[in-house]
C-alpha positions in Angstrom: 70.3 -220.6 -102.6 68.9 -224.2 -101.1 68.2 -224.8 -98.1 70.5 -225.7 -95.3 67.9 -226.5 -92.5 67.0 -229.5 -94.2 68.5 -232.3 -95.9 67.4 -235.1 -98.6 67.2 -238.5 -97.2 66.8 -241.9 -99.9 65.0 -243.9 -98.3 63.1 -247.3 -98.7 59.6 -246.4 -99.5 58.8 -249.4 -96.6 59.1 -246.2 -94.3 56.1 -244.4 -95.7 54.3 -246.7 -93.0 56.0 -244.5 -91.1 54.4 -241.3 -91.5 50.7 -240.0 -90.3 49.3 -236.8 -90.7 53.0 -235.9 -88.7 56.5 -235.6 -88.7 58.4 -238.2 -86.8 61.5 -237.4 -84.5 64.6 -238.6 -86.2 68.6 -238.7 -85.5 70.8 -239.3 -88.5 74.3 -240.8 -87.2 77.4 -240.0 -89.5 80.5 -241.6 -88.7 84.0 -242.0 -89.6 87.5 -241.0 -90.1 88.0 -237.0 -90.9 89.5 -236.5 -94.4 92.4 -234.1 -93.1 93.3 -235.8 -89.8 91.8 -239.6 -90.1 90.6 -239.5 -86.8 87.0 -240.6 -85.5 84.4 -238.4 -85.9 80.7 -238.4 -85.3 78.3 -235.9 -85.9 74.3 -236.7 -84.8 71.7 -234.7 -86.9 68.4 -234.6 -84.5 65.3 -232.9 -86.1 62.2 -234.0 -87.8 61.5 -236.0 -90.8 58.5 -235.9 -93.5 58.1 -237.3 -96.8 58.4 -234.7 -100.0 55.5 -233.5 -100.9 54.2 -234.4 -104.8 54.7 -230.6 -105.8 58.1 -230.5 -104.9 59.5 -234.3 -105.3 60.9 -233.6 -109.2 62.7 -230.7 -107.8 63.9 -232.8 -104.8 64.9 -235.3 -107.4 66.7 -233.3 -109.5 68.4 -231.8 -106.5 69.8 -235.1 -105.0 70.9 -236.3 -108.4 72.9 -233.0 -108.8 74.9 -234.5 -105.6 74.4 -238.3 -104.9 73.8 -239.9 -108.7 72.0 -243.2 -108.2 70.0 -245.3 -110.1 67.5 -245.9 -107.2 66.1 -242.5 -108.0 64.9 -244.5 -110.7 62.8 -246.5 -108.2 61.3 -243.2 -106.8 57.6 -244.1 -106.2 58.0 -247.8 -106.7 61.3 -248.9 -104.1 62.4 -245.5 -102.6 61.4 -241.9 -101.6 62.3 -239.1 -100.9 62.1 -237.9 -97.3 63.3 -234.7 -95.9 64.8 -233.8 -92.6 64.6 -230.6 -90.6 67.3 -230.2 -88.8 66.8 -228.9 -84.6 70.3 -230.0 -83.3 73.2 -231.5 -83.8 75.7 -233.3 -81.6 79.3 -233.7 -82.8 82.1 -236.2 -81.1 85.1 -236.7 -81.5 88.3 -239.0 -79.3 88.5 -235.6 -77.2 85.7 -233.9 -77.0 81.4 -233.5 -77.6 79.6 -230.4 -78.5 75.9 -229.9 -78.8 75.2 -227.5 -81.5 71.5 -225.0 -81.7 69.9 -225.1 -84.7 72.1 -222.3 -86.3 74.9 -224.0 -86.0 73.9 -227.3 -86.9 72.5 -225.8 -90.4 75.7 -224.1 -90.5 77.5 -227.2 -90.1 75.6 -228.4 -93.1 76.6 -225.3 -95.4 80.3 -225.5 -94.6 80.0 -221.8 -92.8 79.0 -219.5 -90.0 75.2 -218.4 -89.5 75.3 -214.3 -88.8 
């Protein structure tokens, strides 16, 4: 089963600057109409982010390719990488209302269920 506390990021291998011997604190802002109602939606991923690690980057690959098919995977090492985010929190608004969500239920945000 993969992972739902983290996601895959594509990112422009600029960002490798970026990164130390740490993670860095990072928000990832989707936004947009709701496929069933078209209204506005926002949901805020906080959490950490860190580059794959070499052992695990084909994998990662592989991974994101099953789901978001691009040829700038092609540039992996070159123009892009692959970072992954761990996720802490997220915050979720809408025209009505804004919800901050633990840990649990941001990852189970991210599966499409409940965390028991």
């Amino acid at each position: 089963m993969p992972r739902t506390d983290r996601i895959l990021v594509l990112a422009p291998s600029v960002m490798m600057g970026t990164f130390g011997d740490q993670d860095v604190a990072a928000r990832l802002n989707l936004c947009g109409p709701s496929p069933d109602t078209g209204r506005w939606v926002s949901v805020a991923f906080g959490g950490w982010v860190s580059p794959v690690g070499a052992a695990l980057a084909r994998a990662a690959a592989i991974t994101f390719a099953e789901r978001h098919p691009t040829p700038d995977l092609l540039g992996l090492g070159s123009g892009w990488l692959l970072l992954q985010m761990e996720i802490a929190e997220a915050v979720v608004r809408t025209e009505r209302a804004c919800v901050l969500l633990d840990t649990a239920d941001s990852t189970a945000l991210l599966s499409g269920g409940s965390q028991d």
